[in-house]
C-alpha positions in Angstrom: 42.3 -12.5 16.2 39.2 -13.0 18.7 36.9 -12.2 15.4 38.5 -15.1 13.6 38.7 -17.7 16.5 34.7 -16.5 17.4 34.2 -17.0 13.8 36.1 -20.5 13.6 34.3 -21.5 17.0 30.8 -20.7 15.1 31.8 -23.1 12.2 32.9 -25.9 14.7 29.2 -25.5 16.4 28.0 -25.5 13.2 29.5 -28.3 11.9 28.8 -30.5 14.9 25.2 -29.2 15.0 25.0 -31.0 11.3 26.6 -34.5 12.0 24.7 -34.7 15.0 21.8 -34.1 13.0 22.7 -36.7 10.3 23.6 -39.2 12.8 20.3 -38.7 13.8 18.5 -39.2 10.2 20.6 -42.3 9.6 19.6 -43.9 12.9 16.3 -42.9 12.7 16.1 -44.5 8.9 17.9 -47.8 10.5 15.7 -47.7 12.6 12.4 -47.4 10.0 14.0 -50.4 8.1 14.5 -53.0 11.0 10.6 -52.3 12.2 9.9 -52.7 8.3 11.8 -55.9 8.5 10.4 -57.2 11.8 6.9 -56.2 10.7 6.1 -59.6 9.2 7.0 -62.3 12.2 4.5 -63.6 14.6 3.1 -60.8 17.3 4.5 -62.8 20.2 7.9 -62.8 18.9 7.4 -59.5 17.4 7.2 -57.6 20.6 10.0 -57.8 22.5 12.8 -56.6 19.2 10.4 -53.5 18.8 10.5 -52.5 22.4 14.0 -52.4 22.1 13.8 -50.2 19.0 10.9 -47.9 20.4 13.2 -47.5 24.0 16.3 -46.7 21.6 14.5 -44.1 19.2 13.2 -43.0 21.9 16.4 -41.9 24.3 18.3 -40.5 21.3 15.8 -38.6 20.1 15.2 -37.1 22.9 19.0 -36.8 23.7 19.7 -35.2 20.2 17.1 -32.6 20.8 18.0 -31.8 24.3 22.1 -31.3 22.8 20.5 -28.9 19.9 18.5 -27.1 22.2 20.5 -26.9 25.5 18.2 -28.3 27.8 15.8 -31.5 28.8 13.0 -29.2 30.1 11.3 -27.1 27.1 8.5 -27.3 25.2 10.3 -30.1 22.3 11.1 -32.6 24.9 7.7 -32.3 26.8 5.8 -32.8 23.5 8.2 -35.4 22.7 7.1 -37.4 25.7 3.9 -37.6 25.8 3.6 -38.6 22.0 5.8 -41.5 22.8 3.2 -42.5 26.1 0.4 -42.0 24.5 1.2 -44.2 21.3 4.1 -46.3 22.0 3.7 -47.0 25.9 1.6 -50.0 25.5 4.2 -51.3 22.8 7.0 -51.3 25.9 4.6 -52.9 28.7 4.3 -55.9 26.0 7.8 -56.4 24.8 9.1 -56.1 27.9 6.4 -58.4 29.7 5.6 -55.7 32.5 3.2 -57.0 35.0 1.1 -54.1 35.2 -3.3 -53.8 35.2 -4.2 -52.3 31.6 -7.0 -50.0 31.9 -7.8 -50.5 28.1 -6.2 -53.2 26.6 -5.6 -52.6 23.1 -5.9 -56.1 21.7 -9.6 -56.3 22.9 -10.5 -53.1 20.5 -7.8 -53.8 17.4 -6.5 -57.0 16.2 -2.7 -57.9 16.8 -1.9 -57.2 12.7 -3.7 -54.0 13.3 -1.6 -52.7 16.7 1.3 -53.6 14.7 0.5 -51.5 11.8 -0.5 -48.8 14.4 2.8 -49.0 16.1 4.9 -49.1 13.0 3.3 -45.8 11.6 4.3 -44.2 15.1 7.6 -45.0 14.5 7.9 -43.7 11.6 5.9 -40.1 12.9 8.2 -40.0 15.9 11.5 -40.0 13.1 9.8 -37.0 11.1 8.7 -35.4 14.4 12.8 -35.2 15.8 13.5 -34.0 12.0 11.3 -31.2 12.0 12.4 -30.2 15.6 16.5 -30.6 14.0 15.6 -28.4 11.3 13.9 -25.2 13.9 16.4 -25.6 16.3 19.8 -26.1 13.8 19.3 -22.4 13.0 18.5 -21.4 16.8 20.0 -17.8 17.2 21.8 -17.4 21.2 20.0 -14.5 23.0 21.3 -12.6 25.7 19.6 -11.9 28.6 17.9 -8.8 29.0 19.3 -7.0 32.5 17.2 -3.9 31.6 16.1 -3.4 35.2 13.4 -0.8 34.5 12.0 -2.8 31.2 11.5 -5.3 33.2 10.3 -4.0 35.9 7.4 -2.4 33.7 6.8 -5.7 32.1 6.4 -7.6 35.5 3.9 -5.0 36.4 2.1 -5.1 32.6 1.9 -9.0 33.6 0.6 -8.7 37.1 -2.4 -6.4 35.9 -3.4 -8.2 33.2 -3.6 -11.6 34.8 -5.8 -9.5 37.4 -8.1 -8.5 34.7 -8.4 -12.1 33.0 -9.8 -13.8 36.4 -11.8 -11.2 37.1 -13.4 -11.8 33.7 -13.1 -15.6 33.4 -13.7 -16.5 37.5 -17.1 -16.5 37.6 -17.8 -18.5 34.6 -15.3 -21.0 35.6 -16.9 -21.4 38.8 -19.9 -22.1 37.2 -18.8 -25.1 35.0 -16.3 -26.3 37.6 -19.1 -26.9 40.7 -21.2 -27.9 38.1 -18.9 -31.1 37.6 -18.0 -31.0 40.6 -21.7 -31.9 41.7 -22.5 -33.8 38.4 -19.6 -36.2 39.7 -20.5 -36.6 43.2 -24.3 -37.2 42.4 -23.2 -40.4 39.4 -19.4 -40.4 37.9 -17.1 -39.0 35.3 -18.8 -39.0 32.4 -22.1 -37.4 33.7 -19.4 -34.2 34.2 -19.4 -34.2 30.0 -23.7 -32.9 31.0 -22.8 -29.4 32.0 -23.7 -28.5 28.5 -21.7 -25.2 28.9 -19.2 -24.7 26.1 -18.7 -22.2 23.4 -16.9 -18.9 24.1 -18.7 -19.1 27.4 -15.6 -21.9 27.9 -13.2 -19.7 26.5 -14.3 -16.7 28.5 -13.6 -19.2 32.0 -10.2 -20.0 30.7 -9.4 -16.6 30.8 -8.6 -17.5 34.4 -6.2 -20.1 33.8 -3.8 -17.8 31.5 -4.2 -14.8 34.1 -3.0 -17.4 36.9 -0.1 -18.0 35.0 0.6 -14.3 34.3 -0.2 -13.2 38.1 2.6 -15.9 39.1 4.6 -14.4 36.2 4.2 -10.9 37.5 5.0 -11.7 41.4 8.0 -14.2 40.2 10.4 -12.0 43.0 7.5 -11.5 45.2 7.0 -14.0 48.2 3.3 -14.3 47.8 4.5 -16.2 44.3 4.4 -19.3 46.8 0.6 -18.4 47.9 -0.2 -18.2 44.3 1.1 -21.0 43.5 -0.2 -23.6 46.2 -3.9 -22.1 44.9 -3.6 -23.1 41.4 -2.5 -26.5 42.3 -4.5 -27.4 45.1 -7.5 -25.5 43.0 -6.4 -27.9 40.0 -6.2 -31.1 41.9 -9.6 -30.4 43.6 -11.0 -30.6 40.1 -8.9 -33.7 38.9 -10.8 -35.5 41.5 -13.6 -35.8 39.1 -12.2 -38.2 36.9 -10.6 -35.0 34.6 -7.1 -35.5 34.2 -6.1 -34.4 30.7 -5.6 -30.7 30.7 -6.2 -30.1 34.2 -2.3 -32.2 34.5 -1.2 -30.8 30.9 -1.8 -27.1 32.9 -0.3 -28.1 36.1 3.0 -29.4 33.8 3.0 -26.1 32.3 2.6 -24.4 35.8 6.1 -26.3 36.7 7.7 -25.4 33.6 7.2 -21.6 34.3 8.4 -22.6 37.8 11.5 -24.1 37.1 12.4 -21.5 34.3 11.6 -18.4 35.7 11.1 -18.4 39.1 13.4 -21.2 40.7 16.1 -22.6 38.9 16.5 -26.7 38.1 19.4 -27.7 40.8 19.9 -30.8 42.4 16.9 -30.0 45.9 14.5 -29.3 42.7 15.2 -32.5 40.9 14.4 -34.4 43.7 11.2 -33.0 44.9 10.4 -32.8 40.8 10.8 -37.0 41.1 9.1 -37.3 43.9 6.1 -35.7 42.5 6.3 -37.0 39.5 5.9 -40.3 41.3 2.9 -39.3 43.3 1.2 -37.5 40.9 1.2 -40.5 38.5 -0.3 -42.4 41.5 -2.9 -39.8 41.9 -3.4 -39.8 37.9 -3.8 -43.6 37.6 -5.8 -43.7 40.7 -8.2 -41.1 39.8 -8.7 -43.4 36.6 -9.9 -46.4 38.5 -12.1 -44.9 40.3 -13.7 -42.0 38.2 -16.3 -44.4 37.1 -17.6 -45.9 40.5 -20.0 -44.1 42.8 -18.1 -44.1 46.0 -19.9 -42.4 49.3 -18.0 -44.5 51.5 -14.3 -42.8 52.8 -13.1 -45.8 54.5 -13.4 -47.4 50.9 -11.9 -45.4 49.3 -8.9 -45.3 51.9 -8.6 -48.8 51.3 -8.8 -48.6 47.9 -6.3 -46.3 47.5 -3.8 -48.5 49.7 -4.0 -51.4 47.8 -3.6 -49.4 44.6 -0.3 -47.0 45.9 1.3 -50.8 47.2 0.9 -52.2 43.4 1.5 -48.9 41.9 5.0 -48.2 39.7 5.5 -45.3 37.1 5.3 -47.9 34.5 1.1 -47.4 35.6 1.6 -43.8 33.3 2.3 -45.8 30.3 -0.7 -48.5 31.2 -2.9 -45.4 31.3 -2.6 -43.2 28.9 -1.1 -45.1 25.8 -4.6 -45.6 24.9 -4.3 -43.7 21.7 -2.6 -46.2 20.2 -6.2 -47.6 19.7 -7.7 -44.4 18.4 -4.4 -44.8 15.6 -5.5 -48.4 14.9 -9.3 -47.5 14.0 -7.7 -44.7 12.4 -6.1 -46.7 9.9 -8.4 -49.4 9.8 -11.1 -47.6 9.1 -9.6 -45.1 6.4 -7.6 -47.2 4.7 -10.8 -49.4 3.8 -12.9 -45.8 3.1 -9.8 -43.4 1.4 -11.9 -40.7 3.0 -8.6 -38.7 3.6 -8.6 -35.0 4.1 -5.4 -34.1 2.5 -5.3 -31.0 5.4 -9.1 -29.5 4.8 -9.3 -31.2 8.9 -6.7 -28.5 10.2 -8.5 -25.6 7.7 -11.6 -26.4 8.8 -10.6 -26.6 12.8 -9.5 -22.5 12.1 -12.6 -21.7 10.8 -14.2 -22.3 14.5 -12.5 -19.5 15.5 -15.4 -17.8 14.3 -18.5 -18.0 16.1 -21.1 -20.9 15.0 -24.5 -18.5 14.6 -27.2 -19.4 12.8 -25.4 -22.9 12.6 -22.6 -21.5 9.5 -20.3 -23.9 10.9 -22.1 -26.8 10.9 -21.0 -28.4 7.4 -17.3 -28.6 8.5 -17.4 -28.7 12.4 -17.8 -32.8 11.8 -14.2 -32.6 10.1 -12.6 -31.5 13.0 -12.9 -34.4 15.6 -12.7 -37.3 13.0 -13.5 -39.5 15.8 -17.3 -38.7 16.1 -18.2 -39.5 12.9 -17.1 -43.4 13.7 -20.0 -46.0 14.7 -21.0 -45.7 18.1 -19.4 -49.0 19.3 -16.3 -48.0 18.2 -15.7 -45.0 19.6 -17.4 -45.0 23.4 -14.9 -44.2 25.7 -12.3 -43.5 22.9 -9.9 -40.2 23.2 -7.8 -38.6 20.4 -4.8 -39.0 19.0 -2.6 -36.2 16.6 -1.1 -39.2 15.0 -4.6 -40.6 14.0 -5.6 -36.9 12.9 -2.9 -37.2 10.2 -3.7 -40.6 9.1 -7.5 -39.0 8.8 -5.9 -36.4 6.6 -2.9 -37.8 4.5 -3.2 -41.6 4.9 -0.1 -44.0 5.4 1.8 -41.1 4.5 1.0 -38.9 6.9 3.9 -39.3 8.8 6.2 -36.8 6.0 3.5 -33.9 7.6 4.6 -35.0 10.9 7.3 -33.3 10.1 6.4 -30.0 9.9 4.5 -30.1 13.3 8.2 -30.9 14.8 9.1 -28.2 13.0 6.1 -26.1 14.9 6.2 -27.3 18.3 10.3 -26.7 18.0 9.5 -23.1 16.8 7.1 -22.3 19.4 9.9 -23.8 21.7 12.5 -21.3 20.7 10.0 -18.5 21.0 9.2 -19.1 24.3 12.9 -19.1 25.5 13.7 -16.0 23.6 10.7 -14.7 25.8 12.5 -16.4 28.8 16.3 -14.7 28.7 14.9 -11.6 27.5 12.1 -11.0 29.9 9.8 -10.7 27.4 6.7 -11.4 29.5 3.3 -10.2 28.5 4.9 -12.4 24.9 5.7 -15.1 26.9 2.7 -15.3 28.3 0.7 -15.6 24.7 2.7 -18.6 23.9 2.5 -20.1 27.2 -1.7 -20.6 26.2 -0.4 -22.8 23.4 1.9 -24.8 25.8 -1.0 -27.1 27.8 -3.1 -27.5 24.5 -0.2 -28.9 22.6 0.9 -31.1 25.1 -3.1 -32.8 25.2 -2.9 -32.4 21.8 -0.7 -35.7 21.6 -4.4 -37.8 22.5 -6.8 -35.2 21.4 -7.3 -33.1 18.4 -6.1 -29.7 16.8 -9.3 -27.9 16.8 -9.1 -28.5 20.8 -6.6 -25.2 21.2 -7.1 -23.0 17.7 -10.2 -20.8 19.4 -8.5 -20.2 22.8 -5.6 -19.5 21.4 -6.6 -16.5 19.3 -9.3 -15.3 21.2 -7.3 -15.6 24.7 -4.0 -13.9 22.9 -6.4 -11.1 21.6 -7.7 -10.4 24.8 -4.5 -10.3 26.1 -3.0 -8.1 23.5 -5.9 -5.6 23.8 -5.2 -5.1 27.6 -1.5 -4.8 27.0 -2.0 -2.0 24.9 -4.2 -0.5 27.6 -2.4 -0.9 30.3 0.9 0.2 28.5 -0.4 3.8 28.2 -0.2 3.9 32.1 3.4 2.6 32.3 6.7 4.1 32.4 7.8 1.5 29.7 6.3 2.3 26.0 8.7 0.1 24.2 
C-alpha cells in the first residue's frame, strides 16, 4: 500500500509539474502576442503597457522556476535576473517614469523604433529561456543527502588542499595584474586599467586563485577560520572594484554568497536581512563606483562629498539604471545585422571553443574576430559598449534567435541541477568544477561566450589533475 500511494503521490507531482509548465507556455505566448500587438503605437504610449508585461513575465517566470526547482537562490534564478537587468531594466525605468540619473541613455545611441525592436526580441528570449529551464528541471531526480561522515570528511580535506595548491600557483600572477590596475587607475581612470596588456593563459593561470578561494572556504565550511577566509576574499574583491571593475569581480562575490548560504550557513530569517541590507549597499557601492571610475579624484574630502550626495539620491532602482546598458548592444545588434545578414548560424559559439587552444604562431587569428561580434563594429559605435548573450544570438541566428535561447535555459538549468546534486551529496571537489562556470555565466548576460570557455576547461583540468594526486594520499578512493 505505501508502494502504491508513493507511486500515486509521484504521478500527482508529476502531473502538477506539467500544468504548471503549460500554464507557463500559454502565458508566456499571451504574453509574446500582446507585445506583438502593442509594438506598432507611439513609443510614449508604448512604454508604460510593456512595463507591465515585462514586470509580469518577469515574477512568474521566475516564480514557476523557483516551484520546479525548490528554491529562489540557485543558479536558474540568478541567471534569470540579471538577463532581465541587463536588457529589460531600462524598459521598466521608462514605463514606469522612474526619476532616476541614466548613466547611458539608450535613446541617444538607438532610435525609439530600434529600442522597441530590441526590447520585443528580449521578450521573446526571456519566454524560451523559462522553457528550456521547465524542460531540465521537469525531469529533476530528488537526491538524498550524503551523511557518509568519513566520505566527506576525505572530500573536505581533497578540497582544502587543492584550493592551497591553486593560489599558490595563480597568487603571484594575480598580484601582478591586480597592482598593475590598481596603479594604472590611481595614476588616470578606468579604462587605462584595460593597458596592463597581460592576458592569455597568464590570466587563466591568476584565476587559479579565485577557484582555490572558493575551494579553501569549501574545505574549512565547519572550521571557524571559514569567517577569516571569507572577510579576505571580499574585502580583497572590493579593494579591486574600486577601480572602476565591477563585472566579474561582483558576478564572483554573488557566487561567494551562494556557496555561503548553501553550504555553510543556511537562508533563515537573520540571513535574509543582512542579505537585503547588502544588497542595498552594495548596489550603492556598484553605482557609485560607476560615476566615478572615469574622474581623476586625489582629493578625499571630494570624494566624501560625492559619495553623500550620491547614497542620499541613491534607490535600488539605480541597478537597473546601470547595468541595463545591454539593451543598446541588442539594438546595434539587430540594426546592424539585419541590414548586413552576416549571421553566424552557431560557427560564433564553435569558434569561441577553439580558443581553448593556445593562439601560437597566430592559428587563431582567422576566427578569434567571431567571438566578440562587437569589435568588428565601427569605432563610434562601439566605445564604451559591453556585451550582451542576447545580441550574440541575434549575431548568430538573426530575429530568430530567440528558439536557441532555449536551449541555453535548458543549459544554465542543467548546470543548476548539477550543482545541487553536488550540494546534498557533498560532492565537493565536483562542486567546485561547476562552481568556475557559475561567475562567468552570470557576466555572461552583458558579455560574451568565449569570456568563460578557456577558464573553464583549463581551470577544471587543473583541478582534476590534483584531485587524482592528492586522492592517492587519502583514506577515501571512491
Amino acid at each position: 500500500m505505501d508502494i502504491l500511494r508513493k507511486s500515486k503521490s509521484l504521478r500527482n507531482i508529476a502531473n502538477e509539474k506539467v500544468l504548471l509548465i503549460l500554464l507557463n507556455v500559454f502565458i508566456n505566448l499571451l504574453i509574446m502576442i500582446l507585445v506583438t500587438y502593442i509594438h506598432v503605437i507611439p513609443f510614449d504610449e508604448w512604454v508604460f503597457p510593456f512595463a507591465l508585461l515585462v514586470l509580469f513575465q518577469f515574477l512568474f517566470n521566475v516564480i514557476t522556476v523557483a516551484i520546479l526547482e525548490r528554491t529562489f537562490l540557485s543558479l536558474t534564478i540568478l541567471f534569470m535576473i540579471f538577463s532581465y537587468i541587463t536588457h529589460l531594466g531600462i524598459s521598466i525605468i521608462f514605463g514606469f517614469n522612474i526619476n532616476v540619473d541614466l548613466p547611458w541613455n539608450p535613446l541617444l545611441s538607438i532610435t525609439e523604433n530600434t529600442f522597441k525592436d530590441a526590447s520585443s526580441y528580449s521578450i521573446y528570449c526571456h519566454a524560451f529561456l523559462t522553457f528550456g529551464m521547465c524542460l531540465i528541471l521537469f525531469k529533476r531526480k530528488k537526491y538524498e543527502f550524503s551523511y557518509d561522515v568519513i566520505k566527506i570528511k576525505d572530500q573536505l580535506h581533497v578540497v582544502r588542499s587543492i584550493g592551497t595548491i591553486l593560489i599558490l600557483i595563480g597568487i603571484f600572477p594575480m598580484l601582478y595584474i591586480d597592482i598593475n590596475k590598481v596603479l594604472l587607475y590611481i595614476n588616470g581612470n578606468y579604462l587605462d586599467t584595460y593597458n596592463v596588456g597581460t592576458y592569455g593563459f597568464i590570466g587563466i593561470i591568476a584565476n587559479f586563485t579565485q577557484i582555490g578561494a572558493i575551494m579553501l572556504l569549501i574545505g574549512n565550511k565547519d572550521n571557524k577560520k571559514v569567517n577569516l577566509i571569507l572577510f579576505i576574499i571580499v574585502i580583497y574583491q572590493v579593494i579591486f572594484m574600486l577601480t572602476g571593475n565591477r563585472g566579474r569581480p561582483t558576478m564572483y562575490l554573488i557566487t561567494i554568497l551562494f556557496i555561503y548560504l548553501k553550504i555553510i550557513k543556511r537562508m533563515g530569517l537573520k540571513q535574509m536581512i543582512i542579505i537585503f541590507v547588502l544588497v542595498y549597499l552594495s548596489g550603492f557601492a556598484l553605482t557609485f563606483i560607476g560615476q566615478i571610475r572615469m574622474l581623476s579624484i586625489n582629493n578625499i574630502s571630494v570624494l566624501g562629498e560625492m559619495a553623500s550626495n550620491s547614497f542620499k539620491e541613491y534607490s535600488l532602482f539605480n541597478i537597473l539604471a546601470e547595468f541595463g546598458g545591454s539593451i543598446i548592444t541588442l539594438g546595434h545588434s539587430i540594426d546592424i545585422f539585419q541590414v548586413t545578414k552576416d549571421y553566424q548560424y552557431g560557427t560564433n559559439y564553435l569558434a569561441g571553443l577553439f580558443t581553448v587552444i593556445p593562439n601560437i604562431g597566430g592559428i587563431l587569428d582567422s576566427i578569434i574576430p567571431k567571438t566578440v561580434y562587437v569589435n568588428n563594429w565601427p569605432n563610434h559605435i562601439k566605445v564604451f559598449l559591453g556585451g550582451s548573450y542576447l545580441g550574440e544570438v541575434f549575431y548568430s541566428f538573426g530575429k530568430f534567435g530567440y528558439i536557441f535561447v532555449g536551449f541555453i535555459g535548458m543549459f544554465i538549468a542543467l548546470i543548476s541541477n548539477k550543482i545541487q546534486k553536488c550540494i546534498l551529496k557533498q560532492e565537493y571537489v565536483s562542486l567546485s568544477i561547476y562552481l568556475i562556470l557559475v561567475p562567468s555565466l552570470l557576466w555572461w548576460t552583458r558579455a560574451y561566450f568565449v569570456d568563460g570557455v578557456r577558464e573553464f576547461i583549463w581551470v577544471s583540468t587543473m583541478i582534476w589533475v590534483l584531485n587524482r594526486l592528492v586522492k592517492k594520499k587519502s583514506r577515501y578512493s571512491g
